[in-house]
N, C-alpha and C positions, 0 to 999 in steps of 0.2 A: 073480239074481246082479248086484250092483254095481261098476259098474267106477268106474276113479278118477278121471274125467273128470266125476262127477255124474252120470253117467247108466246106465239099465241097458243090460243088454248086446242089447237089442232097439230101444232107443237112446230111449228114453222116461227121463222125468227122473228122479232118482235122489229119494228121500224125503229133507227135510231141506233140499234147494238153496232159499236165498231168493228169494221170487217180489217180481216188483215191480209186475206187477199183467196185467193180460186186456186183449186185443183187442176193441175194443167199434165198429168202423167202417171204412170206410177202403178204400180200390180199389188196383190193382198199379201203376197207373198216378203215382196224388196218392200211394202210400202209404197205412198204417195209422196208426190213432187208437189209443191205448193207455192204458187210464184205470187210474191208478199205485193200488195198496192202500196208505192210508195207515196202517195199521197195521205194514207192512216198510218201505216206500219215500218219499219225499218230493221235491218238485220239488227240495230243495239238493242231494241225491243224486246226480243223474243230470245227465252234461255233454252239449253238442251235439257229436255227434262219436262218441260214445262205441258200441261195439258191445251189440248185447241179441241173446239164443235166444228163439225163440218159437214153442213145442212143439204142433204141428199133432198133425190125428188119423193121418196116412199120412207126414207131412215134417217134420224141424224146419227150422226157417226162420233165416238170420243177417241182421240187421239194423242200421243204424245210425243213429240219433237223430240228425234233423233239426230238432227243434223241441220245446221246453219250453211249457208256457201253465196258466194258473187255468183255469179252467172252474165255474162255478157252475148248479144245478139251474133254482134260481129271480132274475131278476133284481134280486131284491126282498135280497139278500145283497149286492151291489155297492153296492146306494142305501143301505142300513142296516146296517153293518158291527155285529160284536156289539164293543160297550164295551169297553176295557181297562181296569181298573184298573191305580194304581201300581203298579208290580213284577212284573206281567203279562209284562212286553215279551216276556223268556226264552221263559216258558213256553205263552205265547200265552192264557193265561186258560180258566176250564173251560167256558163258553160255546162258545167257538172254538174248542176242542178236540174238543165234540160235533159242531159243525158240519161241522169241519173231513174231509172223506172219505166225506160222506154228502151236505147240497145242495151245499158248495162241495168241490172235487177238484184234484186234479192230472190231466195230459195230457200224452204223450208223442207225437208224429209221427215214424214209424219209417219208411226204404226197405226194402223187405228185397231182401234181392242174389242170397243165396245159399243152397241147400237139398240136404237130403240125406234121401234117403227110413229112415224107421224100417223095422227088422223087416230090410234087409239086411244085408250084408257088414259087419263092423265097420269097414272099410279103407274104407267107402265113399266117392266123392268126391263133394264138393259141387259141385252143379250150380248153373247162371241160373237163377234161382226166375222160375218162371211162371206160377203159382198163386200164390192167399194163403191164410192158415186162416182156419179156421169162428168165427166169432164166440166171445166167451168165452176163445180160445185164450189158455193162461200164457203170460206174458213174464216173462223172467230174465235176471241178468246174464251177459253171455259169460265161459267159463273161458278158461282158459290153452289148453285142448284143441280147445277151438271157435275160438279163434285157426289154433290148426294147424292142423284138417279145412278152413279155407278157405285158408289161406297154408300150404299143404303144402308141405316144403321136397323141391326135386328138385335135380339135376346142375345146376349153373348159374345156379340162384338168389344173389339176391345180398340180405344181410339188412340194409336200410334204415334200420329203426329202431324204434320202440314205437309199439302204436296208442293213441289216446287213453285215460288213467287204469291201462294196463295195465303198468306198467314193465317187467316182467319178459318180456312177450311179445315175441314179433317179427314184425313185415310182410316179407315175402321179395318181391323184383323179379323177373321173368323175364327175367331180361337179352338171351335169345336175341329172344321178342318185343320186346323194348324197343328195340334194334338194328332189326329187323323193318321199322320205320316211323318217320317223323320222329318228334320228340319234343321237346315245350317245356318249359321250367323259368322261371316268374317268379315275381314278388314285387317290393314296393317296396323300395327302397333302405333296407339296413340288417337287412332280412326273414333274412339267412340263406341266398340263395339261390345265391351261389358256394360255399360249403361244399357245400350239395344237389350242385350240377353237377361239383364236383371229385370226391364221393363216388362218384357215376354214372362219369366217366371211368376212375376207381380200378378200379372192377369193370367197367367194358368191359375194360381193360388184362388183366386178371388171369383172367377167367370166360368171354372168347368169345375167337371168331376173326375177328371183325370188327377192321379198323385203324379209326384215328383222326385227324384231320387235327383242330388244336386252333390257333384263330387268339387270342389268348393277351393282349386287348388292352391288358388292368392288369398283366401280366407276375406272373398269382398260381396258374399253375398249372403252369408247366415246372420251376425247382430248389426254389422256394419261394413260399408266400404270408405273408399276414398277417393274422393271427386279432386285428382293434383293439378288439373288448370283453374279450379277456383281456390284449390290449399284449404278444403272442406272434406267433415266428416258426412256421410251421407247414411239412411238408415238402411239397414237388410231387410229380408223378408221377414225376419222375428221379429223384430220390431214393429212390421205391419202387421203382421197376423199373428200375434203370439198363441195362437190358442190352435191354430189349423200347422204350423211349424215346428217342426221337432229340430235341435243342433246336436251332433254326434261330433266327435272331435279325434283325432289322431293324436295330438299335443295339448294337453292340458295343461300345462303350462304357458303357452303361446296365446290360447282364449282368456287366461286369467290376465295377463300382460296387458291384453285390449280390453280390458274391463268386461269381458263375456261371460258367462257361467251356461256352458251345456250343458244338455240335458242325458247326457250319455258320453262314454268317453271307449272309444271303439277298440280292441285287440285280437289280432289276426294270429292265429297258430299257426307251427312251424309246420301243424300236420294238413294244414289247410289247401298249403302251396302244394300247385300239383306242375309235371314235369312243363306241362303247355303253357303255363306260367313264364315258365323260362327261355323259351321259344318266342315270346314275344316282347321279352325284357331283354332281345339278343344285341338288339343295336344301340340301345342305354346302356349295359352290361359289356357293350364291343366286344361280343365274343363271336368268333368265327362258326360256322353253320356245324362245323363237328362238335367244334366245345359245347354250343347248344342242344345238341343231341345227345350227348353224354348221359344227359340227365336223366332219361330214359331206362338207360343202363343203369345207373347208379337204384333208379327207383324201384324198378325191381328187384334189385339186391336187397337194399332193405326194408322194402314195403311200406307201412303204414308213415312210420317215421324217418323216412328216408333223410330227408332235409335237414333235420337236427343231428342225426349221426353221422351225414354225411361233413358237416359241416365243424363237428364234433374229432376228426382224424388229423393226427397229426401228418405232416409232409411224409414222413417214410411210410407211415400207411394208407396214404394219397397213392403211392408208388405200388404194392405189395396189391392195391384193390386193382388200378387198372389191369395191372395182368391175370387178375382174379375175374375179372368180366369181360377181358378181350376188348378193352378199349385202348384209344391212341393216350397216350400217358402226358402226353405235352398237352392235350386238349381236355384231359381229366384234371392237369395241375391247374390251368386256367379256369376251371370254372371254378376249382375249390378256391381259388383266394380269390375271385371276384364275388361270388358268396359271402364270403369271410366279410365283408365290408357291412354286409347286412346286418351284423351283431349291435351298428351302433340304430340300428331303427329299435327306440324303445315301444312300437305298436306292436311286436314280435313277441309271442307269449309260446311256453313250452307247447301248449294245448287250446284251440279254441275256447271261448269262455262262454258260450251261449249267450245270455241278453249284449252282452260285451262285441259282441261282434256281426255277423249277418243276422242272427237270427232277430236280433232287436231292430235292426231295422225292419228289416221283411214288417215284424210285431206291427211297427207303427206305420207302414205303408196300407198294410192291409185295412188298418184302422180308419183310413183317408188322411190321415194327416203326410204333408210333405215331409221329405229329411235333405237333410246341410248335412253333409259330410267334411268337415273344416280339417283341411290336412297341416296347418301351421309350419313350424319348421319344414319339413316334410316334403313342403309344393313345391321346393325350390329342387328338389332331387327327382328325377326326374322317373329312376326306376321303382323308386316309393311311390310315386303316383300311380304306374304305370300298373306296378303289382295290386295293386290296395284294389284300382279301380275292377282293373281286370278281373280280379276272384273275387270281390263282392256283385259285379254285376253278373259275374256268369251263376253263382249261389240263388241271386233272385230269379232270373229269367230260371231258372233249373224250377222255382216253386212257381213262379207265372206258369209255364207251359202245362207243369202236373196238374194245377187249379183249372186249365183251360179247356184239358182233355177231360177232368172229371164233370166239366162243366157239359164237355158236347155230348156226354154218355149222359146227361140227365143226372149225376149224383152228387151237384154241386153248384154255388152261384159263377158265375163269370167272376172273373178277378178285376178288379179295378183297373181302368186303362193307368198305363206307367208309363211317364216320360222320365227319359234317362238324361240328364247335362252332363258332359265332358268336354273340359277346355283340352286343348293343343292335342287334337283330333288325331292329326298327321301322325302322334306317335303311334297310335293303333291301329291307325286304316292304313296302314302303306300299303303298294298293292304285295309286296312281299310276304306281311302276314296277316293283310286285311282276313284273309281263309281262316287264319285258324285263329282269330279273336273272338269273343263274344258279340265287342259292336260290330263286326264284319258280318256275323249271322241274324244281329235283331235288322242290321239296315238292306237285308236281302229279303228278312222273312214276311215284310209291307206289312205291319201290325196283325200276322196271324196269330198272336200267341196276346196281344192288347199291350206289348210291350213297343214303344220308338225310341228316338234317341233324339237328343237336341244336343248337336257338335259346332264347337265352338273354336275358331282357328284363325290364324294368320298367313297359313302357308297351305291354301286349298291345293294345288297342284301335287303337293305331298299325298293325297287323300287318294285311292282307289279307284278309278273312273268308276267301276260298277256301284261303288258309293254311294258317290255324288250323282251318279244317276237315279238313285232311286230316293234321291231327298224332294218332300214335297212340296215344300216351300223354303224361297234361298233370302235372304237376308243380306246385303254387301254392303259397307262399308265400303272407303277408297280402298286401292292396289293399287301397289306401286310395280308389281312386275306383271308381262304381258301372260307369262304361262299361268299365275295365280288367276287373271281375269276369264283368261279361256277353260278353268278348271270349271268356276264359280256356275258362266252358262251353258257348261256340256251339258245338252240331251233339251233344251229349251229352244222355243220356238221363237223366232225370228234371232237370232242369234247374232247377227251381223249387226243388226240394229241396235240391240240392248249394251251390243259392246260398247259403243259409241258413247253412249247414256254414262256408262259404270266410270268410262276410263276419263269423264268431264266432272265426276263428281266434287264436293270440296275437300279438302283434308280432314274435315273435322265436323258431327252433329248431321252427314246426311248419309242417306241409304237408297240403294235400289232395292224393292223390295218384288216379287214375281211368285207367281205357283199357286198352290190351292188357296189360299188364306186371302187370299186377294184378287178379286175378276178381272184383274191387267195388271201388267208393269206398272209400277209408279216412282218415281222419285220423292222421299219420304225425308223430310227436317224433323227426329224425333222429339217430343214433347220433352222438355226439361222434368229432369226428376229433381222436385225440388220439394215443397209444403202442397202445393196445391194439387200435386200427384199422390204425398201422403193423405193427404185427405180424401181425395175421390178412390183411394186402393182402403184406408182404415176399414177394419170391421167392426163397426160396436160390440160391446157386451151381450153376449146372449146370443150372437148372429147364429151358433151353432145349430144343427135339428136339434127340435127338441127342447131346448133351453128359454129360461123366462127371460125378456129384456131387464126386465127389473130385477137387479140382484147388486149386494155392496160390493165392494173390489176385495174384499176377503174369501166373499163365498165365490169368489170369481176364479178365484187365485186356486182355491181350494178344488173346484171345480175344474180346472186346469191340471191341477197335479192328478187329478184320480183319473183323467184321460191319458194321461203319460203314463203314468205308471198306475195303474190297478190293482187296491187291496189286493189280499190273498185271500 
């Protein structure tokens, strides 16, 4: 019996599927050698990237092309090509055509990922191949089916987008493992890779129970971005989930400009900042390793309000303090006027302001609703981001970890798993102050505390090796340089291979995608976020626990505000 997948029902290949040619080498380790039949197949045929079946005696095997090559029997074919006459070029000449599949060939270099034993369960799942087949084994192209048996859609999957040459298929994310453990997204600029990470936020929002805490620094993912190869406004996650998204804002004036109205507008006290602040803001701030230490000194001098009285001194009492604390007076006057610069960030308030600041977010994380942190003017400055992110993330993880320990003693619920977004990563993970950051210790501590991080970058090689070792699924976009590529697959298995894959990618709309979230490497064309993504991410009315579907858009609207802000 033939089933419609190509294959029979004991899962041997169906008579008639096009072969592209046999397994003729190759180890589990480097991968398989695949010498193409040039009678079906041809090196134009077959892209890097592309999936192939390759039908074992006991397994079939799913695989992805790493590498295209000539191969020739005799090297005496490379020195003395056979002649073309005029008009040849087409058809390659009948010389070269004998030749052509017999001493000179095509070659494939295949991983293979994933396997599924013949002869059982039709429903079978595809397992880690850990074997390879017997010499001679056929190689074929993957169907539509062998798509599915390895991206089998379950509850909570989230469909990403097409794997290479296959349009009609789909890559499914496990969005629960993907949540699970950090998780980076790059590419160079221009690559496509905030569409990627908006897509990823979309289905956190919609497919888990994980929140979100989204530090928002080009302001393209709370009401609206902007799509600049179509010269299109595109919608944010407020606009798909107005009821589950909360927008908190550093510039209120910047969201009004784009027609946005947040629901919060955030201010950081001068009492907030603390000296490790400073420490990490050293190389935004160009301040030498003493001048950054300074701070230290200075904070203990005047304790609670260090920073506003420090900041507060004129240059002769800039002078009169350092020899008052025994510090070097050229790296005390340096830090007070690169300080002094901060006076123009209007989020700078004398004093914390409670809902105004961490504590309202925390409010609304805790609640399950995600938060946009929309930095406006702000994101273009790099040590405003840098500060802002820095001491609101380390204020939450401070209430994650206390929630998690009151959790293990029995006197409390578990805390909400939190994914943390932060664009231009490298500014915090260098390996210089990766140690003393906050996301240096959520990406070391593997979700003990239910806190990850989702880092978003163009310059991976910037990033901490211990980092990016420990992210659980990688996301890439093109690179254009070789140390970004080798950042992206440190600590990942077949690594030689996957290079090959990344560094073939297009400029623009494709991704390698690798790690928990996905049972193999794949090459990934993401789905266009356009209407027909709004609509499969939209939440009706009512989606909320709890709530009637049936209700007018006032008592919606109404119902919306009392979950943001709750009577007294």
């Amino acid at each position: 019996m033939m089933l419609a997948d190509g294959f029979s029902s004991n899962g041997s290949v169906a008579a008639g599927r096009r072969r592209l040619g046999q397994v003729v080498g190759g180890s589990l380790s480097r991968g398989l050698d695949v010498r193409l039949d040039n009678s079906r197949a041809r090196t134009e045929d077959v892209a890097v990237g592309s999936f192939v079946t390759i039908q074992g005696r006991s397994q079939r095997y799913f695989a992805v092309v790493t590498d295209v090559e000539l191969r020739a029997v005799d090297d005496g074919v490379r020195h003395f090509p056979p002649a073309l006459e005029p008009g040849d070029i087409d058809d390659g000449g009948f010389i070269a055509e004998v030749i052509a599949g017999t001493v000179a060939y095509g070659q494939l270099s295949v991983m293979p990922g994933m396997a599924v034993s013949i002869g059982g369960p039709q429903q079978a799942i595809a397992e880690q191949a850990k074997t390879i087949p017997e010499h001679f084994a056929p190689v074929y192209p993957a169907s539509q089916e062998d798509i599915d048996a390895v991206f089998r859609a379950h509850e909570g999957d989230f469909a990403l987008g097409s794997p290479q040459g296959m349009d009609a298929s789909l890559v499914r994310l496990d969005l629960a493992a993907l949540a699970n453990r950090s998780v980076g997204v790059f590419g160079a600029s221009g690559t496509g890779k905030t569409f990627l990470a908006r897509m990823l936020l979309a289905g956190l929002v919609k497919q888990t129970s994980a929140v979100s805490l989204i530090f928002d620094m080009e302001s393209e993912y709370g009401w609206q971005g902007q799509d600049n190869d179509r010269g299109r406004q595109v919608k944010g996650l407020k606009q798909l989930f107005p009821s589950r998204v909360v927008t908190f804002t550093l510039d209120e004036e910047s969201s009004r400009r784009r027609g946005a109205t947040p629901d919060g507008v955030v201010r950081i006290g001068y009492d907030e900042v603390e000296p490790a602040d400073i420490e990490v803001l050293r190389e935004s701030l160009n301040l030498s390793e003493v001048a950054a230490a300074t701070a230290w000194n200075v904070a203990r001098h005047f304790k609670e309000r260090w920073l506003r009285e420090f900041m507060a001194l004129s240059a002769a009492d800039v002078g009169e303090l350092a020899g008052e604390i025994g510090v070097n007076l050229s790296a005390l006057q340096t830090l007070h006027r690169r300080l002094l610069s901060w006076e123009r960030f209007g989020f700078l308030a004398d004093e914390s302001q409670g809902n105004a600041s961490a504590g309202g977010i925390i409010e609304q994380l805790e609640r399950g609703n995600h938060v946009v942190l929309e930095f406006g003017q702000y994101g273009r400055n790099t040590a405003a981001y840098v500060l802002v992110s820095n001491l609101l993330t380390r204020r939450i993880h401070e209430t994650w970890v206390r929630r998690k320990e009151l959790a293990d003693g029995g006197r409390g619920d578990e805390p909400r798993p939190l994914v943390i977004f932060v664009e231009e990563a490298h500014k915090f993970l260098t390996p210089d102050i990766a140690s003393q950051t906050i996301f240096g210790t959520i990406a070391r501590e593997l979700r003990k505390y239910n806190v990850t991080l989702m880092i978003v970058d163009q310059r991976p090689s910037g990033i901490d090796s211990e980092v990016m070792s420990q992210l659980g699924t990688r996301l890439s976009c093109a690179l254009n340089d070789d140390r970004d590529m080798n950042a992206v697959l440190m600590g990942a298995r077949d690594t030689g291979q996957l290079r090959n894959v990344l560094a073939r990618l297009d400029s623009k709309q494709q991704a390698l995608v690798f790690g928990h979230a996905v049972p193999m490497p794949v090459v990934v064309r993401p789905r266009d976020y356009d209407e027909t993504f709004y609509a499969e991410m939209g939440v009706p009315s009512g989606a909320m626990v709890g709530t009637a579907l049936a209700e007018s858009d006032a008592e919606r609207m109404q119902r919306e505000i009392n979950e943001l802000f709750p009577p007294e």
